[in-house]
C-alpha positions as CSV (number, residue, x, y, z in Angstrom):
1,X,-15.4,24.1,-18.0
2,X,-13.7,21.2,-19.4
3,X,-12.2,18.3,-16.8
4,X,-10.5,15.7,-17.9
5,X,-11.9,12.2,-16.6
6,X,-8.6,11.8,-14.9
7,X,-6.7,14.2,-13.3
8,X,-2.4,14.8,-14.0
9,X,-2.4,14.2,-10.2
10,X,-3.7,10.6,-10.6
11,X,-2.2,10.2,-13.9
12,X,1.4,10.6,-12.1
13,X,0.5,8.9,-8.9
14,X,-0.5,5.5,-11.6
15,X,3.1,6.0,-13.0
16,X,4.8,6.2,-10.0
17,X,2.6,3.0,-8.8
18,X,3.9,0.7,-11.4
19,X,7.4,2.0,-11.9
20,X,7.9,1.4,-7.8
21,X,6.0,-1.9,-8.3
22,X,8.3,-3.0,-11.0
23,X,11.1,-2.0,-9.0
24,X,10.2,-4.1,-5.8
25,X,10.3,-7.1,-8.2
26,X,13.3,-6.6,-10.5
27,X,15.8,-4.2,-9.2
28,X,15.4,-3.7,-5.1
29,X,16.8,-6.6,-3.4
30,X,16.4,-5.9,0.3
31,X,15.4,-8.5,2.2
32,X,12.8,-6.5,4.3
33,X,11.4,-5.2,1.1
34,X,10.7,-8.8,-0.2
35,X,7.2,-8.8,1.0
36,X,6.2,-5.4,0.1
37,X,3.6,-4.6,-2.1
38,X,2.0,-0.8,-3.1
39,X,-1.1,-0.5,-2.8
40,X,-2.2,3.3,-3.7
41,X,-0.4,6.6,-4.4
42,X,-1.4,9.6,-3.7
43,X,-0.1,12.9,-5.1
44,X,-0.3,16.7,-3.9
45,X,-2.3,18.7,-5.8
46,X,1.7,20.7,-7.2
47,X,2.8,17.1,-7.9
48,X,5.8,17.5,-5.4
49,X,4.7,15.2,-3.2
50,X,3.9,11.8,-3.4
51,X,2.3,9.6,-0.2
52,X,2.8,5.6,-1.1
53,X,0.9,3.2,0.7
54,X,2.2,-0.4,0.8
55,X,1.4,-3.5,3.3
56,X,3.6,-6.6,4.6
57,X,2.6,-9.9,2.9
58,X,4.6,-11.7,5.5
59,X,4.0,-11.6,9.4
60,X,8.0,-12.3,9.0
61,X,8.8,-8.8,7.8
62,X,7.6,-6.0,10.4
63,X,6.4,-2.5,9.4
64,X,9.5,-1.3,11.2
65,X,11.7,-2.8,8.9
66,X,9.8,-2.2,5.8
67,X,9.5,1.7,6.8
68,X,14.0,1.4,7.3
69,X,14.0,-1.1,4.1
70,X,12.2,2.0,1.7
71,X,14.1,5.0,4.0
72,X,17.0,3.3,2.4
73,X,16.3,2.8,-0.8
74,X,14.8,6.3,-1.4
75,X,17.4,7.4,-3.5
76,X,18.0,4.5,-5.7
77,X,13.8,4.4,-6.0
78,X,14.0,8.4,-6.6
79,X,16.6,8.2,-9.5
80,X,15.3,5.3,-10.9
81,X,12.0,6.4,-11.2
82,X,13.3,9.5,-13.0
83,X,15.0,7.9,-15.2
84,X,11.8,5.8,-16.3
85,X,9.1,8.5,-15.8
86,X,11.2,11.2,-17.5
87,X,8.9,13.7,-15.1
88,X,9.9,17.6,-15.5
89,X,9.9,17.6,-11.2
90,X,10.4,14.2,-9.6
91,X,8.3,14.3,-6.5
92,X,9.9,13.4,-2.8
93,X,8.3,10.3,-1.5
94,X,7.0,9.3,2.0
95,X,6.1,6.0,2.8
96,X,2.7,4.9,4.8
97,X,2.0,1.5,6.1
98,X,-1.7,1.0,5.0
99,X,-4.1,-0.2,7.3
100,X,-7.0,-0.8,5.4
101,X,-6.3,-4.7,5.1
102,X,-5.7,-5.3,8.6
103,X,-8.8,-3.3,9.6
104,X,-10.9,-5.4,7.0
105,X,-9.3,-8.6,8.5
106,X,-10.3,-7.2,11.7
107,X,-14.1,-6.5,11.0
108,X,-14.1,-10.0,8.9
109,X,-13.1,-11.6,12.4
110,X,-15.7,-9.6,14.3
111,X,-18.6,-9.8,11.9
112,X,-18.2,-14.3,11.9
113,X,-17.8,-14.0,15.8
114,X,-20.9,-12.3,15.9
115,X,-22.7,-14.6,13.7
116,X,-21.0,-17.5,15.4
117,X,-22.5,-15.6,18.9
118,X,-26.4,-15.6,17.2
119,X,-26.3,-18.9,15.9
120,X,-25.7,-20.6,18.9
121,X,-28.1,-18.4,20.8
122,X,-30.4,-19.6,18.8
123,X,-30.1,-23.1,19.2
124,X,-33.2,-25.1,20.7
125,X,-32.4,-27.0,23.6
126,X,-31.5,-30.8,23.7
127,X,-34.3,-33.1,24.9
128,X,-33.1,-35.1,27.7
């Protein structure tokens, strides 16, 4: 069996990635899209769908209003990226919020209260 190293599933999915990314920058100029920034795509195995995950850089913007910013754009972000990708099926796109940076902020806060907890536990006591 031959397999390729990377899959056409991945290979679109890293098309989609930078054409959306380049369109946040240049062409997409709603405001609660200012912040946004995609971090992953992932296809369907029949290439007709494609799950893209983006985060808030801003505490300004809200997830809400990213999630209505995207619903919006859709089409424009759908034709344009046909245009550019020149794909024989453009895939419909649904937006995630990804979590994976707030949970890591999260852990990074618990893991240094923990250590702040066991290094002053382990203090010795002043001498009086």
């Amino acid at each position: 069996m031959n397999e390729r190293p990377f899959a056409r599933t991945n290979r679109v999915g890293a098309l989609i990635h930078e054409g959306l990314s380049l369109l946040l920058q240049k062409s997409i100029n709603d405001p609660r899209l200012e912040s946004a920034t995609i971090t992953g795509v992932k296809m369907s195995t029949d290439l007709k769908l494609a799950k893209i995950y983006f985060v808030i850089s801003d505490r300004i913007a809200t997830r809400e209003e990213a999630f209505a910013g995207f619903e919006k754009a859709k089409g424009f972000i759908k034709y344009s990226l046909a245009q550019t990708l020149k794909l024989r099926y453009m895939p419909e796109l649904h937006f995630y919020y990804d979590n994976s940076i707030d949970y890591g902020f999260h852990m990074d806060s618990v893991l240094k209260k923990i250590n702040d907890e066991h290094t002053t536990d382990n203090q010795p006591a002043e001498k009086e």
